[in-house]
MARTI-416973 format. One record per residue (C-alpha): residue number from 1; residue in one letter; x, y, z. Coordinates in nm, 2 decimals, decimal comma. Last residue first. Layout:
<recs>
<rec NUM 'a' <X Y Z>>
...
</recs>
This chain:
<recs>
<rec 421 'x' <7,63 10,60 7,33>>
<rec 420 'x' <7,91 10,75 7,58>>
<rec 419 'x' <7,87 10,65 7,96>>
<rec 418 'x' <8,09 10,31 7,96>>
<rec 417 'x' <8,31 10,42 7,67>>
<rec 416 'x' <8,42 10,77 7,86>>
<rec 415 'x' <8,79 10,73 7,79>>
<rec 414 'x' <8,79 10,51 7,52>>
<rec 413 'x' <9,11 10,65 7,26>>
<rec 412 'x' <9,39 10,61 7,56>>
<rec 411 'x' <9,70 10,81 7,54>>
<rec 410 'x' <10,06 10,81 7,44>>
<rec 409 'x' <10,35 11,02 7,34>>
<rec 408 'x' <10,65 10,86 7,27>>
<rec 407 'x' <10,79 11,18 7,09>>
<rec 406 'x' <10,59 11,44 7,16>>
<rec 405 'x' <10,26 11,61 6,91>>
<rec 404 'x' <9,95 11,75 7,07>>
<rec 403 'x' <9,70 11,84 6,79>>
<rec 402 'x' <9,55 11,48 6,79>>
<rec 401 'x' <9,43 11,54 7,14>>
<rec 400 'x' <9,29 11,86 7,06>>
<rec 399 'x' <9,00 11,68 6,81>>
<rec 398 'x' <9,00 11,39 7,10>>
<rec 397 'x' <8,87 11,65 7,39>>
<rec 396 'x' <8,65 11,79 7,11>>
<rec 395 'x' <8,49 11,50 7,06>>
<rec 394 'x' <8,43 11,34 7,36>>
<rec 393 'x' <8,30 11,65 7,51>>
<rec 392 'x' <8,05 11,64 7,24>>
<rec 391 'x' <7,94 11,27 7,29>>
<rec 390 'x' <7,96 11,33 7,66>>
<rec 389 'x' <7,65 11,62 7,58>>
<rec 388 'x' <7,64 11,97 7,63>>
<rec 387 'x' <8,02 11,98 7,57>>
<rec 386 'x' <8,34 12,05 7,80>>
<rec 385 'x' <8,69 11,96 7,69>>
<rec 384 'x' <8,97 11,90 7,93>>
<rec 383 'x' <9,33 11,78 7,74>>
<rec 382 'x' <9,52 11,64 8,07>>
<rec 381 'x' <9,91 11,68 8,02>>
<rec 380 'x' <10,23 11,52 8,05>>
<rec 379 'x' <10,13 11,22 8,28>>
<rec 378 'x' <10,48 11,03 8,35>>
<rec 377 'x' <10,69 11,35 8,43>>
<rec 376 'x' <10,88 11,66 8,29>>
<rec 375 'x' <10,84 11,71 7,91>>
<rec 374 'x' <10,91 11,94 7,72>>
<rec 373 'x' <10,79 12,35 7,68>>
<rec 372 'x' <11,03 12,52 7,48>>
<rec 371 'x' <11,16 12,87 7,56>>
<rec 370 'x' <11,47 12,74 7,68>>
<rec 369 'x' <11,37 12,46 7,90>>
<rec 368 'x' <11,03 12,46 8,02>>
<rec 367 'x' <10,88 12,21 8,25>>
<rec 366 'x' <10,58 11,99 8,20>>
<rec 365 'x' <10,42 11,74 8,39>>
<rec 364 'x' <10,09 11,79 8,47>>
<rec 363 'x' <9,99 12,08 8,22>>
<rec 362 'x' <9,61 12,15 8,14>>
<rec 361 'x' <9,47 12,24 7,82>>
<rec 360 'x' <9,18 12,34 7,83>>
<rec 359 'x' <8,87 12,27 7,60>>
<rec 358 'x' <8,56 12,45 7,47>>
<rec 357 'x' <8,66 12,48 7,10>>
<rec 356 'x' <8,94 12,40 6,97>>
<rec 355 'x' <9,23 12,69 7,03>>
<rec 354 'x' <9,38 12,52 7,31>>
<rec 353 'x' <9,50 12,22 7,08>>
<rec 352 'x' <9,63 12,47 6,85>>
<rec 351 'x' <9,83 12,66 7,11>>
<rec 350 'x' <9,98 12,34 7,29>>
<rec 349 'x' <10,07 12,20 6,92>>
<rec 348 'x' <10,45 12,06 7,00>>
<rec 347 'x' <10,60 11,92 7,32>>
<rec 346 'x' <10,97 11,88 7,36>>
<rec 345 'x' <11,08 11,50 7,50>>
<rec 344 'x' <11,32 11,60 7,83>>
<rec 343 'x' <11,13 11,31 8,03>>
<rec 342 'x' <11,14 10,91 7,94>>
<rec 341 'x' <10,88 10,73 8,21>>
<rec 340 'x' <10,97 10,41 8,35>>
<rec 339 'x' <10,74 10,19 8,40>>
<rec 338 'x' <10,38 10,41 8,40>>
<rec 337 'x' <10,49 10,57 8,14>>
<rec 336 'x' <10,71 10,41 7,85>>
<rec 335 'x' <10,68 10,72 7,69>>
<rec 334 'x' <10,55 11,00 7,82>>
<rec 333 'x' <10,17 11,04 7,90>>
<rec 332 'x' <9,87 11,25 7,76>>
<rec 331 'x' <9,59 11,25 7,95>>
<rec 330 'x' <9,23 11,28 7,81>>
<rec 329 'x' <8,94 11,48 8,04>>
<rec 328 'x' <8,60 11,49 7,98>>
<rec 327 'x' <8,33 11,73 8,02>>
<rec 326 'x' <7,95 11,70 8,04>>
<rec 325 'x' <7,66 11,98 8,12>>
<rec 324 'x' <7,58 12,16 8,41>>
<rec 323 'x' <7,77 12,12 8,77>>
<rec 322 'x' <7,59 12,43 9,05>>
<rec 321 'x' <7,87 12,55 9,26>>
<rec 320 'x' <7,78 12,54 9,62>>
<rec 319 'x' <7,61 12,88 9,80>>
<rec 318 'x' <7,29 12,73 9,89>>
<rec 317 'x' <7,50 12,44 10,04>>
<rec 316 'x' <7,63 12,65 10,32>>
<rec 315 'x' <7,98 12,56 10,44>>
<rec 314 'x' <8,10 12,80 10,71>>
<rec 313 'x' <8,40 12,64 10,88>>
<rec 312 'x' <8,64 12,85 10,76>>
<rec 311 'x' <8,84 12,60 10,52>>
<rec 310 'x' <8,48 12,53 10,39>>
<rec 309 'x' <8,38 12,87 10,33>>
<rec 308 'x' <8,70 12,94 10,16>>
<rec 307 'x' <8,64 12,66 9,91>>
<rec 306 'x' <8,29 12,79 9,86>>
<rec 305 'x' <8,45 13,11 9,74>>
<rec 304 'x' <8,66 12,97 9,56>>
<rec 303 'x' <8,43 12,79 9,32>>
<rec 302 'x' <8,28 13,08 9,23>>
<rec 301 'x' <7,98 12,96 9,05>>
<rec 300 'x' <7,95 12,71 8,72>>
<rec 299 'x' <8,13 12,37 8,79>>
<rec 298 'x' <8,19 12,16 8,47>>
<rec 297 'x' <8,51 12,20 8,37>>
<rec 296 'x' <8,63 12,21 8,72>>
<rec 295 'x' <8,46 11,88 8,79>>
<rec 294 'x' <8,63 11,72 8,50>>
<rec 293 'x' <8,98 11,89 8,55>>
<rec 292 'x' <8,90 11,73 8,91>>
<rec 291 'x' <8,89 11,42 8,81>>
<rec 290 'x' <9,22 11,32 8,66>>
<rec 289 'x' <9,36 11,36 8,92>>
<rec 288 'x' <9,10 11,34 9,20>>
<rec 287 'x' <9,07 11,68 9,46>>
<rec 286 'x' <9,18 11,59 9,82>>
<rec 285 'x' <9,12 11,38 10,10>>
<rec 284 'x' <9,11 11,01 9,97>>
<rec 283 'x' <8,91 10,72 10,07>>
<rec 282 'x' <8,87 10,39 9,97>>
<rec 281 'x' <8,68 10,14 9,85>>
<rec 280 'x' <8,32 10,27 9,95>>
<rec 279 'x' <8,05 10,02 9,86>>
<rec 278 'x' <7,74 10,17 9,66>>
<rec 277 'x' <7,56 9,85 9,58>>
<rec 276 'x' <7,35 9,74 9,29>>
<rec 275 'x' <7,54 9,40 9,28>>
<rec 274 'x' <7,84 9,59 9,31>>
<rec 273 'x' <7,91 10,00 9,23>>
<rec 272 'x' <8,24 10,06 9,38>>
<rec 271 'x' <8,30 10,37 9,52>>
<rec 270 'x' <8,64 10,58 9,53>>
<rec 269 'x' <8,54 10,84 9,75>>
<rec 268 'x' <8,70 11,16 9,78>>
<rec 267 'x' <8,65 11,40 10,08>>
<rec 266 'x' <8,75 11,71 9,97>>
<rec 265 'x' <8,88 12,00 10,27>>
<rec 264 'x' <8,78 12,05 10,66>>
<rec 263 'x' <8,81 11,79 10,83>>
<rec 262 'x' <8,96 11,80 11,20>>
<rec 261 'x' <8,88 11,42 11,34>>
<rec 260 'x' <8,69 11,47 11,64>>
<rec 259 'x' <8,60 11,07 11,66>>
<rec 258 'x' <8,18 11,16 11,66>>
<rec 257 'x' <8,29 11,47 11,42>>
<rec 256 'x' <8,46 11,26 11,18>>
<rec 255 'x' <8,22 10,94 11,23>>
<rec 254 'x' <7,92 11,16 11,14>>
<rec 253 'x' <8,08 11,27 10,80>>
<rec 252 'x' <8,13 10,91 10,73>>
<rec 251 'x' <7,77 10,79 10,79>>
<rec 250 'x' <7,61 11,03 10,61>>
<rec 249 'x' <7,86 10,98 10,31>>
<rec 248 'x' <7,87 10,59 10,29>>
<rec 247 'x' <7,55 10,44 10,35>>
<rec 246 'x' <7,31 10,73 10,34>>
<rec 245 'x' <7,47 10,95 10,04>>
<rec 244 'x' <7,60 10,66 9,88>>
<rec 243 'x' <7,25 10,55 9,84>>
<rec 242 'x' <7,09 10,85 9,72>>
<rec 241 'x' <7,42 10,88 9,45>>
<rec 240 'x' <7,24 10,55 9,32>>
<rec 239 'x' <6,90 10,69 9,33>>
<rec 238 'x' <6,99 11,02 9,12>>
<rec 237 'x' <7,25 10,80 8,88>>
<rec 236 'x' <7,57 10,69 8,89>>
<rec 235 'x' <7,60 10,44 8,61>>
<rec 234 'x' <7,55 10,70 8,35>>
<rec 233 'x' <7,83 10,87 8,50>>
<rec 232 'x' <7,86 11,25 8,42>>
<rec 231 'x' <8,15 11,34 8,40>>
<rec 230 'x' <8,46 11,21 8,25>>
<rec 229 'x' <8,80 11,07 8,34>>
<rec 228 'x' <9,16 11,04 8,17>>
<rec 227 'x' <9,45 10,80 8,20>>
<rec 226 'x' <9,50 10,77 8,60>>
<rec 225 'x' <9,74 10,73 8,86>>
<rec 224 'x' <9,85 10,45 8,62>>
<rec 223 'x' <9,74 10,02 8,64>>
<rec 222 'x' <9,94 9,81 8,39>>
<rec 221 'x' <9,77 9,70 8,05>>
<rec 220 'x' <9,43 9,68 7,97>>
<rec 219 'x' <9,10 9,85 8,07>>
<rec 218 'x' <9,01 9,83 7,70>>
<rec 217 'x' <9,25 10,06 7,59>>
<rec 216 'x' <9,54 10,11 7,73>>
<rec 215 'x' <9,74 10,25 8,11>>
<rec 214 'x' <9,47 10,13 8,33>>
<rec 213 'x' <9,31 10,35 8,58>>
<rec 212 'x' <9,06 10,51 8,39>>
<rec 211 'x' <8,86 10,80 8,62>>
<rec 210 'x' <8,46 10,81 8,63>>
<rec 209 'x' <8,36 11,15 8,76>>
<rec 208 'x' <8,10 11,22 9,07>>
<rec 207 'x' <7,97 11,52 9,20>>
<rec 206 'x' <7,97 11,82 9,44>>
<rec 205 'x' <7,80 11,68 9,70>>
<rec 204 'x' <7,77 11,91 10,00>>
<rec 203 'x' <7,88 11,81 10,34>>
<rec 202 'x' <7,81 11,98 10,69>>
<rec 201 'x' <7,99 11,92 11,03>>
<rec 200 'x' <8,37 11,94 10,99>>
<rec 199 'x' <8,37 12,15 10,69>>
<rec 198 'x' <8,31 11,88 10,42>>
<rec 197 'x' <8,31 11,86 10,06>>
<rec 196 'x' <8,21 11,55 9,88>>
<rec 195 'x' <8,36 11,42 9,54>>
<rec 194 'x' <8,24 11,09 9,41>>
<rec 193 'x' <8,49 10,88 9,24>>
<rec 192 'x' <8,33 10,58 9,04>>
<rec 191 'x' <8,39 10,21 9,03>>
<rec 190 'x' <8,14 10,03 8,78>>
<rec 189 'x' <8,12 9,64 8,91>>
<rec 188 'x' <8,35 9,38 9,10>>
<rec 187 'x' <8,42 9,35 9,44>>
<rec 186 'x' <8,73 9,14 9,59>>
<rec 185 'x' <8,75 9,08 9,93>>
<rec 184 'x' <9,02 9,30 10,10>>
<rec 183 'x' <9,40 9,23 10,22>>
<rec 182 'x' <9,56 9,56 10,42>>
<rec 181 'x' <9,89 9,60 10,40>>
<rec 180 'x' <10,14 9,67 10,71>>
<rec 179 'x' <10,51 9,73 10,63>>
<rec 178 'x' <10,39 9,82 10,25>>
<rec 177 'x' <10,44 10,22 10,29>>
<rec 176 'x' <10,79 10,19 10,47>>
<rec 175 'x' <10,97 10,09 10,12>>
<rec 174 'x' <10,71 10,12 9,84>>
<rec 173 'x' <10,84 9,81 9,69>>
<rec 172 'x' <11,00 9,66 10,01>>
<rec 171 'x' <11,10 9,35 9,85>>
<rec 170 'x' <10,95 9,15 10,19>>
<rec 169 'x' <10,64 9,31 10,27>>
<rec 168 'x' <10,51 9,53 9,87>>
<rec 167 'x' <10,68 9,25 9,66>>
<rec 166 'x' <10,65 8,98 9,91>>
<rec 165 'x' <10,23 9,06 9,92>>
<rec 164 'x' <10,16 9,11 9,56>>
<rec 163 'x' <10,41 8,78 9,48>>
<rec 162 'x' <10,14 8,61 9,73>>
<rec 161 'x' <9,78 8,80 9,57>>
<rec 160 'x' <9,92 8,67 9,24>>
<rec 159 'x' <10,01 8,30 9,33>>
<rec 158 'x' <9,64 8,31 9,50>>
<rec 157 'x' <9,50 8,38 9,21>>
<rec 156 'x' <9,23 8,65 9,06>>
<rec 155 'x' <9,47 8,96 9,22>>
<rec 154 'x' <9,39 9,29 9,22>>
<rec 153 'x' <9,69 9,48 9,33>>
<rec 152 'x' <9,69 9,80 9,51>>
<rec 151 'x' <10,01 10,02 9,57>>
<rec 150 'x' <10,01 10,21 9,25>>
<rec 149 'x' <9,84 10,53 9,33>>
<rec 148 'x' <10,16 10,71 9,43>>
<rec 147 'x' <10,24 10,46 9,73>>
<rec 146 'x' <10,07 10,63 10,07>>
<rec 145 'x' <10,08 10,39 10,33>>
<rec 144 'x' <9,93 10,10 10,43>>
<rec 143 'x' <10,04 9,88 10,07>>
<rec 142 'x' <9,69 9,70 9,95>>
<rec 141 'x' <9,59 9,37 9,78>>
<rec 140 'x' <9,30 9,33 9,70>>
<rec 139 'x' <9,17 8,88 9,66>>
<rec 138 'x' <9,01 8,65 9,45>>
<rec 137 'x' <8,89 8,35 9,55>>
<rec 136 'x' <9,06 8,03 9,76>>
<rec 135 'x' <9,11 8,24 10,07>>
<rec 134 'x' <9,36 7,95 10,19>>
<rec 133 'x' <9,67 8,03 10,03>>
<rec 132 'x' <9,58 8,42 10,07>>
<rec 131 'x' <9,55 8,41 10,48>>
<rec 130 'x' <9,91 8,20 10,48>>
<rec 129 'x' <10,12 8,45 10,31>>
<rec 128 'x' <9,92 8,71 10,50>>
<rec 127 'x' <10,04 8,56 10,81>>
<rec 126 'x' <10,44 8,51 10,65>>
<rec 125 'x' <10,41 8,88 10,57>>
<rec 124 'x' <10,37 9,01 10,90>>
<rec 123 'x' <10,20 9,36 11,00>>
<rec 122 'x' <9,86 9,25 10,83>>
<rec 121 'x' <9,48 9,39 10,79>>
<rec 120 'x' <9,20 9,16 10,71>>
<rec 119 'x' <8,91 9,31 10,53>>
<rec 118 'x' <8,54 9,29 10,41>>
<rec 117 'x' <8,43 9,49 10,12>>
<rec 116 'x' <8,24 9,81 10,20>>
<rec 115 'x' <7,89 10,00 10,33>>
<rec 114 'x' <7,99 10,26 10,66>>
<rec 113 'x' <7,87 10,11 10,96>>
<rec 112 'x' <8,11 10,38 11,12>>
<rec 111 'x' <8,36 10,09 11,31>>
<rec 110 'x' <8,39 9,95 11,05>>
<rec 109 'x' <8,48 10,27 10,76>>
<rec 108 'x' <8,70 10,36 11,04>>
<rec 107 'x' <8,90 10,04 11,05>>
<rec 106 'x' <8,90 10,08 10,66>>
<rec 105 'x' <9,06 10,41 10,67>>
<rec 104 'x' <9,30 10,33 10,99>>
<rec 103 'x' <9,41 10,05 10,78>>
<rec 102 'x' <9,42 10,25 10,44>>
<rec 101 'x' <9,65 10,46 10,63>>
<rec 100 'x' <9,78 10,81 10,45>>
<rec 99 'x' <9,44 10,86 10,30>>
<rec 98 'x' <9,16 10,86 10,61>>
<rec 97 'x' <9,51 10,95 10,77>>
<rec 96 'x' <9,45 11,29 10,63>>
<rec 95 'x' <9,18 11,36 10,90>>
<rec 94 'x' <9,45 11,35 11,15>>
<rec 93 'x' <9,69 11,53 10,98>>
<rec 92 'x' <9,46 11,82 10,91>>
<rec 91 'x' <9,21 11,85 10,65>>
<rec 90 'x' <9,22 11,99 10,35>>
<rec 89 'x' <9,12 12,44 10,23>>
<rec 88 'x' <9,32 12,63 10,45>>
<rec 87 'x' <9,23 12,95 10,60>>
<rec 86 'x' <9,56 13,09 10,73>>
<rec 85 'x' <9,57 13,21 11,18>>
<rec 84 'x' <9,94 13,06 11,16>>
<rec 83 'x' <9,78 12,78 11,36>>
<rec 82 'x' <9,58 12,71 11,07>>
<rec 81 'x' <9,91 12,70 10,87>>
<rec 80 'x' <10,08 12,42 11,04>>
<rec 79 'x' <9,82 12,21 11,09>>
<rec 78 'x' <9,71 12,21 10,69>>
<rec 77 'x' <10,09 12,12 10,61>>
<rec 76 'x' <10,05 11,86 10,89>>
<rec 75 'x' <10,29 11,57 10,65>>
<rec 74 'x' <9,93 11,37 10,55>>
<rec 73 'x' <9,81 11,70 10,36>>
<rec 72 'x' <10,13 11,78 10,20>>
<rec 71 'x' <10,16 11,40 10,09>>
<rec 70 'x' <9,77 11,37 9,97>>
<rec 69 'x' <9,87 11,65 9,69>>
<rec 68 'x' <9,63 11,97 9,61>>
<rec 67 'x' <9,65 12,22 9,91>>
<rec 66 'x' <9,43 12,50 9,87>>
<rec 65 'x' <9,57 12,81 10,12>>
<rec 64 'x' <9,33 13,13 10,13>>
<rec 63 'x' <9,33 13,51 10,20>>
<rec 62 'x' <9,75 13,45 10,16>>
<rec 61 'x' <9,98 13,65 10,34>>
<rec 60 'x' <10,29 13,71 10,14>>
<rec 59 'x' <10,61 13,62 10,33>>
<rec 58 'x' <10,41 13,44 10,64>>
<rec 57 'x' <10,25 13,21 10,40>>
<rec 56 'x' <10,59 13,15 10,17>>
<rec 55 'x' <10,78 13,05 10,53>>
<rec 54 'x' <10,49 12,80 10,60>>
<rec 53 'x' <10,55 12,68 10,21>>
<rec 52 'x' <10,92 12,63 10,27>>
<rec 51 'x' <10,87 12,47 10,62>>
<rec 50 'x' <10,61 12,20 10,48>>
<rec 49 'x' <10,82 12,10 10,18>>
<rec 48 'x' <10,63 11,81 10,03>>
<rec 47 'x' <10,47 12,06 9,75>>
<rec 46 'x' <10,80 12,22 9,66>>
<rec 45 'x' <10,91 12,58 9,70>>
<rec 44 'x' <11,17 12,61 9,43>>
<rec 43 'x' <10,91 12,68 9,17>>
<rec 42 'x' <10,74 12,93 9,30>>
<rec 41 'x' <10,48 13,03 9,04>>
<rec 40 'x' <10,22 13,30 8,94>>
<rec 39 'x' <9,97 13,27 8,68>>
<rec 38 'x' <9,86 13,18 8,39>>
<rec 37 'x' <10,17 13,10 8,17>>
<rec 36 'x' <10,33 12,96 8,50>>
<rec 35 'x' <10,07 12,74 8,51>>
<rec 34 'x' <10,17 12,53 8,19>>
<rec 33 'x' <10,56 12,51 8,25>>
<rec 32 'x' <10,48 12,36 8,63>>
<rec 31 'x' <10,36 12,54 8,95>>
<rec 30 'x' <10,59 12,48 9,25>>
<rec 29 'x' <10,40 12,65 9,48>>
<rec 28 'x' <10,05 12,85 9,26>>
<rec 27 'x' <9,95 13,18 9,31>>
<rec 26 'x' <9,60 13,28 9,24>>
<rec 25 'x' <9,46 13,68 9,28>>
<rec 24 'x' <9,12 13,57 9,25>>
<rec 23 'x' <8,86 13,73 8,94>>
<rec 22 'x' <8,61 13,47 8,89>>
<rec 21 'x' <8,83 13,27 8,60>>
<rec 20 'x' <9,14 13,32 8,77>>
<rec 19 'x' <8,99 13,08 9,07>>
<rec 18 'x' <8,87 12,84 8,81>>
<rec 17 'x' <9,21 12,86 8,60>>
<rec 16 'x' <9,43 12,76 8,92>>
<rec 15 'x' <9,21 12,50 9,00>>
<rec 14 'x' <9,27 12,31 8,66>>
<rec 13 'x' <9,62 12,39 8,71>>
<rec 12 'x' <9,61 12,24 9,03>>
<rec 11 'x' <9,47 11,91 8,92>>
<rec 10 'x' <9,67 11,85 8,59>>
<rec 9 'x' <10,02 11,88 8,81>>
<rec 8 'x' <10,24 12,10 9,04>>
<rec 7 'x' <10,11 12,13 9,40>>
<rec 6 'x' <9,99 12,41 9,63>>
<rec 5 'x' <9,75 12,64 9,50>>
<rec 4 'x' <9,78 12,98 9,72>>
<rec 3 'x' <9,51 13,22 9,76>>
<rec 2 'x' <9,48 13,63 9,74>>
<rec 1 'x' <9,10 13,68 9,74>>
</recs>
């Protein structure tokens, strides 16, 4: 098939490699430094740019259309094309909102039965004000719309949960994004993403992935879109991906098609494991960052062509990707990332990381300027590695890790500590 990638970070390249991998003409809109050595790129034609990426569709006629960020998915990208007769792997706008409105999300999640934390939602900032003085325990905190991963804030006071609530109500931190929030009980336990696909009727489960949210060791520091995941989770075992199955993914899936909500695409769950509990946090309707490099890594079948049966409505879980062994996935980020990310640093040892064993090295953001390959973003690159084991994976992930050389360069050494023994 001819197909289209759209996006520019760790997760499309990763998807970009499968679909080489069994044979697909791939193309990727904008691409970044690292795809463009595999495949195809346009990099003026950016992700958020609906009519550019319509006008690329008409211009070359792609079999297939897999659209990587939230923003594209939320903005009708998906709309647009189907009606252009294009098979597009994510869900329409309506079926994006399960993302672009954690209200409408968790209103949905309530009105479905579907298992997870109670909830108040807010327009006015002096009424949430009031509702966190007199919670007395700790509280979520959540911007509406979408804010790049960093509009939640857990909060163990009520001063915290407060300055959460002017910053994202009254300081306008993610401008339109935090007019309405959403204030949650707090769970605690394992939090895992598990990756579902979904044509509208039928689901298959591709698998779950632990992602690391804060920026240093030790779960310390400020939260990031994510430092590095791995699969599989010990946590998440046969019986406890049972239970998610009937309390959040059954129940979910039946809710789309009893509301007539357009889904065909990834439905990702952010699940939190408490008190032995599968409770869905959120959801999100695409492929995980860090994540998917993990489920990519893993995946052994033409992944494409289930992604085309999906987009087309004709989702048959005989035909899924099997997963086999473990892989994890390390990102590299720029310095002073998540603040304020410094770009423009040049990148040294791409080729020898790629060259140990079993691992990819996947670009996020990366650009190249004048034959060099520097820096272009917060999360640089996501080293991959596969094993048989975790231990393995962990190894030769960290073994290209230390091959990678750019000023202010940073990572996490734990990714995988919960699962790895």
């Amino acid at each position: 098939m001819k197909v289209l990638v759209v996006g520019g970070g760790a997760r499309e390249h990763a998807l970009v490699r499968v679909g080489l991998e069994h044979g697909h003409s791939v193309e990727c809109a904008p691409g970044n430094a690292g795809i463009a050595r595999d495949a195809r790129v346009h990099p003026s034609v950016k992700a958020s740019d609906v009519d550019a990426i319509v006008a690329l569709c008409e211009r070359e006629r792609y079999e297939l259309v897999v659209v990587g960020p939230e923003a594209s998915l939320v903005l009708g990208l998906a709309d647009r094309l189907r009606a252009m007769g294009v098979a597009v792997f994510g869900p329409g706008s309506a079926g994006a909102q399960l993302e672009g409105s954690k209200s409408f999300a968790k209103e949905f999640m309530a009105k479905n039965a579907v298992v997870t934390a109670g909830f108040r939602v807010f327009d006015r900032a002096d009424e949430a004000i009031a509702y966190v003085r007199s919670a007395g325990r700790p509280l979520v905190v959540k911007a509406d719309g979408l804010a790049a991963g960093k509009g939640v804030v857990v909060a163990s006071t009520a001063d915290e949960a407060v300055d959460a609530v002017e910053n994202m109500m009254v300081r306008r931190a993610f401008g339109a994004a935090g007019d309405r929030i959403v204030i949650e009980e707090c769970l605690t336990g394992p939090e895992v993403s598990l990756h579902v696909l979904c044509d509208g009727s039928r689901f298959v489960v591709l698998g779950a992935a632990q992602d690391h949210k804060r920026v240093g060791d030790g779960d310390t520091g400020p939260n990031t879109g994510g430092m590095g995941a791995y699969g599989p989770v010990a946590a998440f075992d046969a019986a406890m991906q049972a239970q998610a199955i009937e309390r959040v993914v059954e129940r979910t899936v039946r809710g789309l098609a009893r509301e007539s909500l357009d889904f065909r695409g990834v439905l990702f769950i952010g699940l939190m494991l408490h008190e032995g509990v599968a409770h869905a946090l959120e959801y999100n309707v695409r492929f995980g960052d860090p994540e998917c490099a993990v489920l990519m890594a893993r995946a052994k079948g033409d992944v494409f062509a289930t992604l085309f049966d999906v987009a087309t409505g004709q989702l048959d879980a005989a035909k899924a990707p099997s997963f086999e062994g473990a892989a994890l996935a390390v990102v590299i980020a720029a310095e002073r990332y998540p603040a304020d990310p410094v770009t423009g640093d040049e990148i040294f040892g791409l080729d020898e990381a790629a060259a140990v064993e079993g691992v990819a090295v996947l670009h996020a953001g990366t650009r190249e300027d004048h034959g060099a390959i520097v820096s272009n973003g917060g999360r640089v690159l996501t080293v991959t590695a596969r094993g048989e084991t975790l231990r393995e994976a962990s190894d030769r992930a960290y073994r290209a890790v230390r091959c990678v050389r750019m000023r202010g360069g940073h990572y996490r050494n734990d990714i995988g500590w919960r699962s790895i023994r």
